[in-house]
N, C-alpha and C positions, 0 to 999 in steps of 0.2 A: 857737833864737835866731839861729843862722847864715840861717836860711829866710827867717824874719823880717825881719832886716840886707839881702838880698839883696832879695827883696822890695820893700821900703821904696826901695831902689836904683832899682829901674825904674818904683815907680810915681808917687813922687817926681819922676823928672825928667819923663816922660812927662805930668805935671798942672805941672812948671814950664816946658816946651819946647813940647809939645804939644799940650794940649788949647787951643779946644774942636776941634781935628783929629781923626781916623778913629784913626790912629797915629804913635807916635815915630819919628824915622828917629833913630835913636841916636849914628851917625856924625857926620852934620849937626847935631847938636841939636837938629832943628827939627818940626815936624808935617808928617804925608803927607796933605796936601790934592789931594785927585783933582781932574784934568788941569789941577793945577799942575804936579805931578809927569811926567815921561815915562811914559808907558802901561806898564805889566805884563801885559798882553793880562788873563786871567781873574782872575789873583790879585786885581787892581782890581777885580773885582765886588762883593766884601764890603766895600767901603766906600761908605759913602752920605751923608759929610756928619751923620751924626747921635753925632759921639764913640762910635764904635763901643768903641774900648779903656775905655772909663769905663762903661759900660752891662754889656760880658762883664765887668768885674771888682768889680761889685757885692756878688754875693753870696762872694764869695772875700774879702772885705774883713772879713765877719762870723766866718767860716772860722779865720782866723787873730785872731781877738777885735780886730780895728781898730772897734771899734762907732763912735765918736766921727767918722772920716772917714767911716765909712759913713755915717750922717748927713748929712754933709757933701754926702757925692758924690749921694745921692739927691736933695738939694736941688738940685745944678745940675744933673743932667738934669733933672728936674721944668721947671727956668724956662729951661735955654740949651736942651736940643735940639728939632730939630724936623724932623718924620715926615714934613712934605709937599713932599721936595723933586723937582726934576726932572729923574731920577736914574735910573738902570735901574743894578737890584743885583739881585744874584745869590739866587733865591729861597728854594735852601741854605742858605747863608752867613747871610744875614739871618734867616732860620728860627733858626738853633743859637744864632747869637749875640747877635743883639738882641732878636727876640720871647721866645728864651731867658734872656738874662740879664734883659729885667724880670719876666720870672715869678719867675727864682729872684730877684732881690732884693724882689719882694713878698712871694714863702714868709718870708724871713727876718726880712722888716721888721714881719710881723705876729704871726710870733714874738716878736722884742723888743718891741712894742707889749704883748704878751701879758702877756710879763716885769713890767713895768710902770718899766722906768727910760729906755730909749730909743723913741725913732719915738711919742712919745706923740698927736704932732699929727698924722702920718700918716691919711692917709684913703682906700687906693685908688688912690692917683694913680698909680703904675707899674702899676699894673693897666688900669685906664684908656687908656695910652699902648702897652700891648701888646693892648687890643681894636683901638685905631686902628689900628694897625701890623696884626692880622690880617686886618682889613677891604683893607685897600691890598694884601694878598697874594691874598686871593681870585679877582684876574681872573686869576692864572695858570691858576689851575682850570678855566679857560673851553674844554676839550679834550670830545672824545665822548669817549675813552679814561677821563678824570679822571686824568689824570697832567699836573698840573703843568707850566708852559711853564719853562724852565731860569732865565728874566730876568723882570723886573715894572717897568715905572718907576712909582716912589712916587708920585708926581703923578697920571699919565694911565691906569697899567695897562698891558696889552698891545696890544687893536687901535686905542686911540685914533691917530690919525693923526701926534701930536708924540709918542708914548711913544717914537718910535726901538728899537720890540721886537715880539716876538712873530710873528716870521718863522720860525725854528727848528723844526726839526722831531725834532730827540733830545734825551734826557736822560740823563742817569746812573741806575743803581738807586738806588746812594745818594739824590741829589738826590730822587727822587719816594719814595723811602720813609724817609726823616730826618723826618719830619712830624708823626707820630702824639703823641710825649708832650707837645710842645708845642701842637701842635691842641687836641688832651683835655684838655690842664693849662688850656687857654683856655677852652675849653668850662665844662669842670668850676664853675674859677672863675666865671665868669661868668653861667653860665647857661642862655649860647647855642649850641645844642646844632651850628651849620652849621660850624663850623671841625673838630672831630669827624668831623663827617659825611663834609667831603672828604675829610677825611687817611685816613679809614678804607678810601674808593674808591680811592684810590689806591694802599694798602697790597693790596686784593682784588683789583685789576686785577693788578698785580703777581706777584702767586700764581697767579691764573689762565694768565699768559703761562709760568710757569715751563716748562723743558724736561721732559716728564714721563717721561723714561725714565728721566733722568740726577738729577732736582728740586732740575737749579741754576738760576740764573740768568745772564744773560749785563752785560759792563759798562754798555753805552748801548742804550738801546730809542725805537724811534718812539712819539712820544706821543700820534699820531693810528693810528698801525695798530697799536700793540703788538706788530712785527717786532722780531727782536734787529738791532741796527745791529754791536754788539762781541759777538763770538759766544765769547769765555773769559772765562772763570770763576775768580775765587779770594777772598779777604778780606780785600783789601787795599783801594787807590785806585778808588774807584768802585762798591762794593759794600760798603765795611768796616760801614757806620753800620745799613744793612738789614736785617743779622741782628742785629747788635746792640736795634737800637730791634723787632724783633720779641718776643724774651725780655724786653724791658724795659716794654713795653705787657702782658704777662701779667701781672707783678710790679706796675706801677701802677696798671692798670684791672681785673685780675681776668678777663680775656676767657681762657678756655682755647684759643681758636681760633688765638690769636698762638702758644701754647707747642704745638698742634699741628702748625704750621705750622714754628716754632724746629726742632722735632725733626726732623719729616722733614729741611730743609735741614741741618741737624747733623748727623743721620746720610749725608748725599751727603758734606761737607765732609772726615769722619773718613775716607768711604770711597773718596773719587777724589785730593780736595787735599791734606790732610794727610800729610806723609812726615815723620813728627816725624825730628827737630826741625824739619824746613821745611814751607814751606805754598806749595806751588807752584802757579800757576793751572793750569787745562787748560780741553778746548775743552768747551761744553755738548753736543755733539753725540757728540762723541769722547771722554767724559772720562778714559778712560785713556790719552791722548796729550796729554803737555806743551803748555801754551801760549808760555812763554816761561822763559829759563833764568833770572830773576832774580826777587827779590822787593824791594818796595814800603816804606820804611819805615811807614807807616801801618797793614798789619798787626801792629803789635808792641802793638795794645791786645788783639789775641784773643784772647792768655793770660788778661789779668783777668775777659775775657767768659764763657771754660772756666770760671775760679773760678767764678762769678755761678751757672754753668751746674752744676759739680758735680763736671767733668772734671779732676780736677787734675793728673794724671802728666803726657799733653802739655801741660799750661799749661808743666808747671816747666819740659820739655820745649827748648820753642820758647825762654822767656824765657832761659835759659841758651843757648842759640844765639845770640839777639842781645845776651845780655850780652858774650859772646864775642868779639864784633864791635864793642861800643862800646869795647872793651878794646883790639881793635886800633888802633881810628880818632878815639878820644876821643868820639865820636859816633858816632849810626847815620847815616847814608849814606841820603839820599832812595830810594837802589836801591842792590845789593848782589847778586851774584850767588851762583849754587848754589858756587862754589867760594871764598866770601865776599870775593873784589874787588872794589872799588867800580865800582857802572855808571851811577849818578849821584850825583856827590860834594857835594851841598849839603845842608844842614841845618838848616832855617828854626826853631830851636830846639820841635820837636815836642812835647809829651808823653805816648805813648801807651806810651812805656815806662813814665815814672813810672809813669803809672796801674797798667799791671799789675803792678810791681812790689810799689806800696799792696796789690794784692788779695793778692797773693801771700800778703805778709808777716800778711796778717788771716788768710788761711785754713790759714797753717802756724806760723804765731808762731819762726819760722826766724830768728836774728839775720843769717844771712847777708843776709836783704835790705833790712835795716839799711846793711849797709857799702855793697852798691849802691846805695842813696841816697845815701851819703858823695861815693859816685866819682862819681856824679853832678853832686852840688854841686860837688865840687874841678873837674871840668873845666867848666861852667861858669862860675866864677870863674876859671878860669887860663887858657882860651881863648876865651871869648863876652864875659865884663865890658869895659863902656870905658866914658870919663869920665861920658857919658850915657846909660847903660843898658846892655844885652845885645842884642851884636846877632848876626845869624843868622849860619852858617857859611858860605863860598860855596864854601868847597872845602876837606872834612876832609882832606884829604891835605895840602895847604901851609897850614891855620887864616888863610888871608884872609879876611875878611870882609865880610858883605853889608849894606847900610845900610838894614835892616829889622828891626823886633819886633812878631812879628806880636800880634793882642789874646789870641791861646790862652795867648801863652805866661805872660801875668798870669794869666788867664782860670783853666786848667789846670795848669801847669807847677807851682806855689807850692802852690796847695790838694794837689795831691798829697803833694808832698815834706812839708809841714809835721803832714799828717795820717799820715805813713809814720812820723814821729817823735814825733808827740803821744802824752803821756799823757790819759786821759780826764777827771783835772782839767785839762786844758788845753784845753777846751772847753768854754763856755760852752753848748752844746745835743746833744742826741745826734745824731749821726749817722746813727744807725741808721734812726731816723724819714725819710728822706729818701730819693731815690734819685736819682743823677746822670745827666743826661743826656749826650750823646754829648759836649760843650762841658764838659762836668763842673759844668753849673749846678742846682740841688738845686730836686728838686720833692716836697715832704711825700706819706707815703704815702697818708694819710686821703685823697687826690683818690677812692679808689678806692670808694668811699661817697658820693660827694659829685654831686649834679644827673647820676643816670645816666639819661639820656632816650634813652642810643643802645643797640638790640638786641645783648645780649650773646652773641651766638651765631649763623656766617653758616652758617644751616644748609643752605644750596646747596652747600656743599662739601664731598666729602669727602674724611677723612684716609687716608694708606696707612697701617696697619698696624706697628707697627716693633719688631723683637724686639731692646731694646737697652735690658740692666738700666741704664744710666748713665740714663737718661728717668727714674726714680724718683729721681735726684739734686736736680734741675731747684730752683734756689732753694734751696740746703740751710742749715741750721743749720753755720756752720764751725765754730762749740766742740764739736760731736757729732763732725762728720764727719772733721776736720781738728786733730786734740789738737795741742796744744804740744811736738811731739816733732821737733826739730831732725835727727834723724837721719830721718824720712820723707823730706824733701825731698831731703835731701844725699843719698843713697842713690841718688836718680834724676839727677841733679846730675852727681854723681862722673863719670864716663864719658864727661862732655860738657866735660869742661875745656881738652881741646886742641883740642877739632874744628875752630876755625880758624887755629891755626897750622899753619904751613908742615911742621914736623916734629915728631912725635912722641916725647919723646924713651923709652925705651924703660927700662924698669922691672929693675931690677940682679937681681931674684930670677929674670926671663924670662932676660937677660942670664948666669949665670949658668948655668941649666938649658941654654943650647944652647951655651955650652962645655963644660960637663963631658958625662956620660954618659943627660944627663937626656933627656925628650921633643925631638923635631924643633925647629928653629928655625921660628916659624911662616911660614902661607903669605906670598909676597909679591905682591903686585896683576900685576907683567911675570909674573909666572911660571903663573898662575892660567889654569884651561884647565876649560871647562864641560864637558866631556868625559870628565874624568877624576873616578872614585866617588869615590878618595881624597883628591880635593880637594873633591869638594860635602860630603864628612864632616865635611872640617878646617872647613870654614862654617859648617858645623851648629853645632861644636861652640865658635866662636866668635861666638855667636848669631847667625850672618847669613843670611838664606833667599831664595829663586828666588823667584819670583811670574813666572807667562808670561803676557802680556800677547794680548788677543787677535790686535794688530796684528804679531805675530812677534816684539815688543822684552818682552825681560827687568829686571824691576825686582830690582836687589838692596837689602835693606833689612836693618838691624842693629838689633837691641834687646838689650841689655847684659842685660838679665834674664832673657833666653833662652839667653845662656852658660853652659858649664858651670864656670866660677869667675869670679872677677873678670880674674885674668890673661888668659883665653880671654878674656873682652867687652875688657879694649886691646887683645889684638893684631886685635880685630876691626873697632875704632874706626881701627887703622892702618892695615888693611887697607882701609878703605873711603878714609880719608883720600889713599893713593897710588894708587888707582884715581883719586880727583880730581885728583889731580897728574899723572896720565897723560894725562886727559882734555883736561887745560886745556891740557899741550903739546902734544897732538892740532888744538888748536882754534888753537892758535897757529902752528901748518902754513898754509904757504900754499893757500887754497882754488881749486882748479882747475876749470875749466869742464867741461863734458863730453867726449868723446871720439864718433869714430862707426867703427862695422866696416860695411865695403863690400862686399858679396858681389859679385867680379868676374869670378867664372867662366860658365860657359856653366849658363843660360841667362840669368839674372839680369842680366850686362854692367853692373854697377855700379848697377842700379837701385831695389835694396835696400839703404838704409841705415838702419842697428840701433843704437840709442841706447846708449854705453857709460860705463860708469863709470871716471875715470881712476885712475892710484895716485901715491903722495906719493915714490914712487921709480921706477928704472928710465928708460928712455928716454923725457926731456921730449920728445912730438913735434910739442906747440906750435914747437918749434926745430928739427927733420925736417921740414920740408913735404911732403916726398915720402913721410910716412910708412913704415912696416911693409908689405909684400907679403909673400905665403908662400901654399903650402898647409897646411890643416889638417888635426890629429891630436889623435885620442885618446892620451890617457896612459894607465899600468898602473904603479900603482895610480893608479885615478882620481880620487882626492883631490889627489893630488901631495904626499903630507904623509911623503913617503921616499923613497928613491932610485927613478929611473925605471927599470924592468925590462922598458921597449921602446924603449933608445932610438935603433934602427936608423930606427923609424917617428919618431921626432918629429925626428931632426933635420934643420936647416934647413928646419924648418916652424914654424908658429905652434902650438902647444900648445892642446887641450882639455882643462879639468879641473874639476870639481865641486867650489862652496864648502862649507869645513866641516873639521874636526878641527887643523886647526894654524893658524897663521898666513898672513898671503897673504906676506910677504917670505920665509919658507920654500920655500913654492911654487916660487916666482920664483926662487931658488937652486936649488931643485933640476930645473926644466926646463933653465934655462942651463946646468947641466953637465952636459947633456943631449944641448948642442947646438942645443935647441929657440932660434930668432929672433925670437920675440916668445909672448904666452901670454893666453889668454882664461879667464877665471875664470867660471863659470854659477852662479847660484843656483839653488838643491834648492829653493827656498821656492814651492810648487806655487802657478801661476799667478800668482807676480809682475811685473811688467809695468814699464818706463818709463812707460806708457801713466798709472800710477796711484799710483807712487810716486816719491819724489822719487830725485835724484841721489846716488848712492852711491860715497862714497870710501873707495879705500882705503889706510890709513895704515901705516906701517912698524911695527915690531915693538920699536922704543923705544931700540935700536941703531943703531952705523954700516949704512948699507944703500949705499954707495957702492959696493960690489961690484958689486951689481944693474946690468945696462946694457942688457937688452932691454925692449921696453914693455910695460906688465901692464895689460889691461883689464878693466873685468866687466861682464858680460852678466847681467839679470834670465830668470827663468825662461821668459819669454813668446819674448823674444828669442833665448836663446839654443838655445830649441828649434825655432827656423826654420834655424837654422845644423846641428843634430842632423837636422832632417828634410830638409837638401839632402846629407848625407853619407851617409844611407839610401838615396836615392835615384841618386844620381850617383856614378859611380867617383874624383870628385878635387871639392875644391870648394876653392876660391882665396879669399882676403878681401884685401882694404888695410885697416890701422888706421894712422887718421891723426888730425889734431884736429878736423876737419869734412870733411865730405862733399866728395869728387870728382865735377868733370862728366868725362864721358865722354870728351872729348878729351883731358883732361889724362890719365886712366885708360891710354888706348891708345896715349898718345903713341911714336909709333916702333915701333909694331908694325900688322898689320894689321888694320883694325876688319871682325870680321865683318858680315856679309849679315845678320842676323837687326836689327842696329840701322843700316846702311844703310835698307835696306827695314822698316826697324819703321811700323805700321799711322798711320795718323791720330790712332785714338783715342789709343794709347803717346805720341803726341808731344805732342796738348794735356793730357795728366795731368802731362810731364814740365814745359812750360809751369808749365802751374797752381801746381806744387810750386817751382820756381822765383823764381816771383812772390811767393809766399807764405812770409813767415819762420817762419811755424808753424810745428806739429811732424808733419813728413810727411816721405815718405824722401826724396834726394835733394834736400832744400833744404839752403842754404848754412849752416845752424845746424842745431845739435842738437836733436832734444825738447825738451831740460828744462834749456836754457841761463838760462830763466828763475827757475827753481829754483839755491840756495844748495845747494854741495856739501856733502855731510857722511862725516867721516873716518871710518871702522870702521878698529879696529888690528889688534883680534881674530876670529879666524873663530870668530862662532859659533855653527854649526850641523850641530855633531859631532855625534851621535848625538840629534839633536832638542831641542838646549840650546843658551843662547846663552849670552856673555860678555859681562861689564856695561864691557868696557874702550870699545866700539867709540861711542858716542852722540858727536854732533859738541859739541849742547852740553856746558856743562861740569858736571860729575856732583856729586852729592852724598852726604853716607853715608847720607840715607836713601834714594834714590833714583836707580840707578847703573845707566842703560842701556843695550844693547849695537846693537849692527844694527840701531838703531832708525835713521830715515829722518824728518830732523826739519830743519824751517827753523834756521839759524844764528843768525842776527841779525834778522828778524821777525818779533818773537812771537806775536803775537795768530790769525796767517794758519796754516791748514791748508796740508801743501805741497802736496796735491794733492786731486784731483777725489773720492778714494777711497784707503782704507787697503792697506797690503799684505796679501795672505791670507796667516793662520794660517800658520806653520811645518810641513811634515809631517817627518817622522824622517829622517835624513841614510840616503841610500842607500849600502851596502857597495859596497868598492871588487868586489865580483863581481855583484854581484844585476842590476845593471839599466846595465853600461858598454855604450857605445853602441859600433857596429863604425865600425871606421872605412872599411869598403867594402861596399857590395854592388852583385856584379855583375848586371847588368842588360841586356838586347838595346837595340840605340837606338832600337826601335818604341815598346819601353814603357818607356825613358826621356821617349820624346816623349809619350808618353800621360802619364806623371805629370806631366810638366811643364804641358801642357793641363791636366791637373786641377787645374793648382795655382794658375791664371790667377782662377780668382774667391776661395780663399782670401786671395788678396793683396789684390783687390780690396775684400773684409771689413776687411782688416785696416784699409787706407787709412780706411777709412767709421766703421769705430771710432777711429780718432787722431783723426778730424776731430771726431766727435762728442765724446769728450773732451777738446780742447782749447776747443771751445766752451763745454765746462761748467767746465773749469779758469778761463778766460777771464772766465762770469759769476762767478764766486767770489772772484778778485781783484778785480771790480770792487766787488762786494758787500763784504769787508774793507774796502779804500779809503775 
């Protein structure tokens, strides 16, 4: 009754304020008549002048047994609206919502015709008015591709000369694949087999472009090349409707092609995106490297789609993660990050949570998700209601609000809720007979018998293969699969009750046990070290396990049912939780630009500069201009992860040490009282390179670090074994670490400039020219490599013994996906940070096996000979930064 009262609320005013307008502005009282209104750039695509709100809320009118207004409302679209206006709407939009809601209010209207008490004069006519309307969508179609141009104007089409469209050249996957059930359901209806026919070329163009290593899809594709234009991948904004209307075209036409194609995409999703509870994009190319650290509220329908599907652990999964979230925010959050803070705070009142909550609660008969329809409606009502309607949130965090409702939320939002709570005499027709489209408008299953003139089977394709018992779920019976047994759910549930709060609060029996004599007090996230067995045990045994990623970065990921009790999965869910808290303070460091080490000794004379990574402590030498000078030394032990036991050799010199087994503020303590005046950290990670991975920072240890006061750089493997192969060779090798590169005169200032760069050659001076000119990434230019690249914090060192630490990822972590030394854009999601991944981790080298000397002596015949030898190595190198930043170069322009 409360759904109904509510209800009645919006769609009341919005037929006394609003119509015949697109929508209510609820604020104003008034109706959103396009470019009466100020522009919304796209959201104004979906409206076209044709009562958009009254059209999606027909069959929802039946839904909730309003048969009388239904009536009603069918009568004035029938006589007010009209299809041919001059108008360019969004080909999407008007697909879900208008060609969709007259389908479903003709399914329903010839239902009740059937009945024999209402629609008895009915004849076709919304049937009728959704052939017209697919006719005037057709010239989108007018591509070689068969994908769909993004706009139409109802009047003219695409290239007519006044349509004002048809210039574009990307679309959404969404957008070119949302088409199928309502094509088909036109078809079907009708007779006419061409509406089918596109939707289906476009659904097989699509499949065809997929990435076939990875068989995802990417978000926007050229509709004439079939290029991916957005190269990540996930299920949310941009993709969500594709996989969905895939599984859902099996279920309504019967086509096994669509549910082979579901699977394979399902099984990429389970195996790259999915970190239940989260669903995070990644790249199609790359898919075990993050796209972006946030998620989209629009994936919060892919829990009911899992039910649909069979999968129900991560449905409950995920859905409890974003119940989590509406719990903190009243609302989901248009965007919401891995460490669940808001990243964009509006709330255009959605329903893709109802919805899965509807499934939920059908495939588990759980009263729990009874009460989350409760909290739904109360916040609702206690922050969306005003005097005329419900209107959208503009910002969950202070509940001001935005003078919009949009048509889903009649459309959607009610049919859900009211069917979450319906008994089955509280519907006048079965439900079951039906299936919802993406809109949630209901198309009868019988289509799937009804005028099949299109080949059900594209046997040009074929499928991979896929060992993955959940495919036998695909469409299940939920009274079989899913009993009435309230403790299934809650059992996967339980564990997931704190994940988004701030603290966990800690359980009096754990509590107990590490005061008295009982077990350890479990691990804690600062103290966790990859390195150590007796800590990957305490993981094990609080279900959280390593996964190594080929890119060098480590996923840690927790599943409570892999604990060995329940107390073991919280302190595991704790543990994951303060590695988030770690990370997000990490991320909350100020991000630093690069650094450069100068090699100024003989023969080099400053000519070499090595791309370095800065640290979040030590000497800012952005505020040193004259940076660090020093000769360099190896340490003993060459990690640096204990006291130095040569430090006759390092002091007042710059420090060489190899990343891996402790911390880098460690380090950096223990060179300094050492005496060591600055310190260079090398990565073990064979053949990593500035050249190809992004900017690497590093963070302090979660402590005061104001101790610290010399500068800490680090050097990739590529790098910093040009500095290891001039200390082989030469008896002294000198560097500057400064915040960019020195010329030469500032280098020598007040000393003598030898003869070798006096008289340096022609060729030496136009390279030094060139590099000069050029802000690229070449040595001695006034910027560093990878100035263009976003820094990223590492806290932890970790690649002790060939393991990483899930503390170090710049973005912000999550418990199901907590990565370490990963090398990941900040705040750009979508963009790879560089040309090429970093190689594979090899095993951290013992501080004896392979320490590099810090002299060998040598004649200066064949010092000068090596140094000749070493005139075209350098020369490679140069020809390799150029060619990678040209390929870095097309990459960003390709994202863009």
């Amino acid at each position: 009754n409360q759904v109904l009262e509510m209800f009645d609320h919006a769609y009341s005013n919005y037929m006394e304020h609003a119509y015949p307008a697109d929508e209510l502005m609820p604020l104003t009282c008034r109706g959103r008549v396009r470019g009466q209104e100020p522009s919304r750039g796209d959201v104004d695509d979906a409206l076209g002048k044709f009562s958009l709100t009254l059209i999606d809320t027909l069959d929802t009118l039946v839904v909730l047994n309003k048969t009388k207004e239904f009536e009603e409302a069918v009568k004035k679209v029938i006589k007010d609206v009209n299809l041919d206006n001059d108008i360019v709407v969004s080909v999407f939009e008007t697909n879900i919502r208008v060609l969709g809601g007259l389908l479903g209010g003709h399914s329903v209207a010839i239902m009740l015709k059937e009945k024999g008490e209402y629609m008895q004069w009915y004849n076709g006519e919304l049937l009728h008015m959704a052939k017209e309307l697919g006719y005037k969508l057709l010239p989108a179609f007018n591509t070689t591709s068969g994908l769909p141009y993004p706009r139409v104007n109802l009047k003219f089409g695409v290239r007519h000369p006044e349509a004002r469209t048809g210039t574009e050249t990307d679309t959404c996957t969404a957008c070119a694949g949302t088409l199928i059930l309502e094509f088909a359901a036109l078809s079907r209806f009708t007779g006419t087999s061409i509406f089918e026919e596109y939707a289906r070329k476009a659904l097989d163009f699509i499949w065809e472009k997929r990435q076939r290593s990875s068989n995802l899809v990417g978000v926007t594709i050229n509709i004439h090349t079939g290029d991916w234009v957005r190269k990540d991948s996930g299920v949310g904004a941009g993709i969500d409707s594709y996989y969905e209307y895939l599984l859902k075209a099996y279920v309504l036409l019967g086509d096994d092609s669509f549910l082979e194609r579901f699977n394979t995409h399902y099984d990429a999703i389970m195996r790259y995106i999915s970190q239940p509870p989260l669903l995070l994009d990644v790249h199609i190319h790359k898919p075990m490297l993050n796209a972006r650290t946030w998620m989209d509220s629009l994936l919060a329908f892919f829990p009911g789609l899992q039910v649909l599907k069979g999968d129900i652990r991560p449905a409950i999964e995920t859905h409890e993660m974003l119940y989590q979230v509406i719990k903190k925010h009243n609302f989901l959050p248009e965007a919401f990050t891995t460490d669940f803070r808001v990243h964009w705070a509006q709330h255009p009142l959605r329903p893709e949570f109802a919805e899965s909550t509807y499934f939920l609660y059908k495939a588990t008969g759980d009263p729990y998700y009874l009460e989350v329809g409760k909290t739904l409606i109360e916040n609702l009502n206690k922050y969306a209601r005003v005097p005329c309607g419900f209107a959208a949130m503009k910002d969950v965090r202070t509940g001001s609000h935005e003078d919009r409702m949009d048509s889903f939320f009649l459309a959607e939002m009610f049919k859900y809720l009211y069917l979450l709570f319906a008994d089955k005499e509280d519907m006048i027709f079965d439900i079951e007979d039906y299936i919802f489209t993406t809109e949630a408008h209901l198309l009868p299953l019988w289509l799937s018998t009804t005028n099949q003139s299109i080949s059900k089977k594209n046997t040009s394709t074929e499928y991979t293969e896929l060992d993955d018992s959940n495919f036998d779920w695909t469409c299940p019976n939920t009274q079989i699969l899913f009993p009435n047994d309230p403790m299934f759910a809650q059992s996967i549930r339980e564990p997931l009750k704190n994940v988004v709060d701030k603290s966990c609060p800690r359980g009096i029996s754990r509590v107990e046990e590490s005061l008295g004599s009982g077990p350890k007090p479990p691990l804690r996230a600062r103290d966790f070290m990859a390195s150590n067995p007796e800590h990957l045990e305490i993981l094990k045994k609080m279900g959280v396990s390593l996964i190594h990623l080929k890119d060098g970065r480590v996923q840690l990921v927790q599943h409570a049912v892999q604990a060995a009790s329940s107390l073991d999965a919280e302190d595991g869910l704790r543990f994951m939780q303060e590695m988030i808290e770690l990370s997000s303070q990490q991320q909350k460091e100020q991000q630093l630009p690069p650094r450069a080490v100068q090699i100024v000794s003989h023969p080099f004379f400053g000519r070499v500069v090595l791309t370095a990574g800065p640290a979040q402590f030590g000497m800012d030498l952005s505020k040193h201009k004259a940076g660090t000078r020093g000769f360099v030394a190896t340490i003993k032990p060459y990690n640096g992860c204990s006291e130095i036991t040569n430090p006759e050799a390092v002091r007042e010199k710059i420090a060489l040490m190899q990343r891996g087994q402790c911390m880098f503020a460690e380090k950096a303590r223990n060179i300094q009282k050492a005496g060591a005046i600055g310190g260079i950290v090398i990565d073990d990670n064979e053949g990593s390179s500035s050249d190809t991975a992004p900017l690497f920072q590093m963070a302090g240890d979660g402590k005061n670090t104001d101790d610290i006061t010399i500068p800490m750089l680090f050097l990739f493997n590529k790098e910093g074994n040009i500095i290891l192969d001039a200390i082989r060779e030469y008896e002294a090798v000198e560097v500057l670490l400064s915040d960019k590169a020195k010329d030469r005169a500032t280098i020598f200032k007040g000393k003598m400039i030898p003869n070798y760069i006096i008289d340096s050659n022609l060729e030496m001076e136009n390279m030094d020219q060139k590099s000069s000119e050029n802000d690229s990434h070449k040595p001695n230019s006034e910027e560093a490599p990878s100035e263009s690249q976003d820094a990223g914090a590492v806290s932890e060192e970790p690649k002790g013994g060939g393991e990483s630490s899930a503390v170090g990822d710049p973005d912000p972590l999550s418990p199901a996906s907590t990565d370490s030394a990963s090398v990941s854009m900040a705040d750009q999601d979508p963009h790879t940070p560089g040309p090429a991944e970093a190689s594979a981790p090899e095993p951290a080298c013992t501080p004896g096996d392979s320490q590099p000397q810090e002299q060998n002596t040598q004649t200066e015949s064949d010092s000068k000979a090596h140094w000749d030898s070493k005139v075209q190595p350098m020369e490679s190198i140069l020809a390799d930064w150029n060619e990678d930043i040209e390929a870095f170069e097309m990459m960003e322009k390709d994202e863009l």
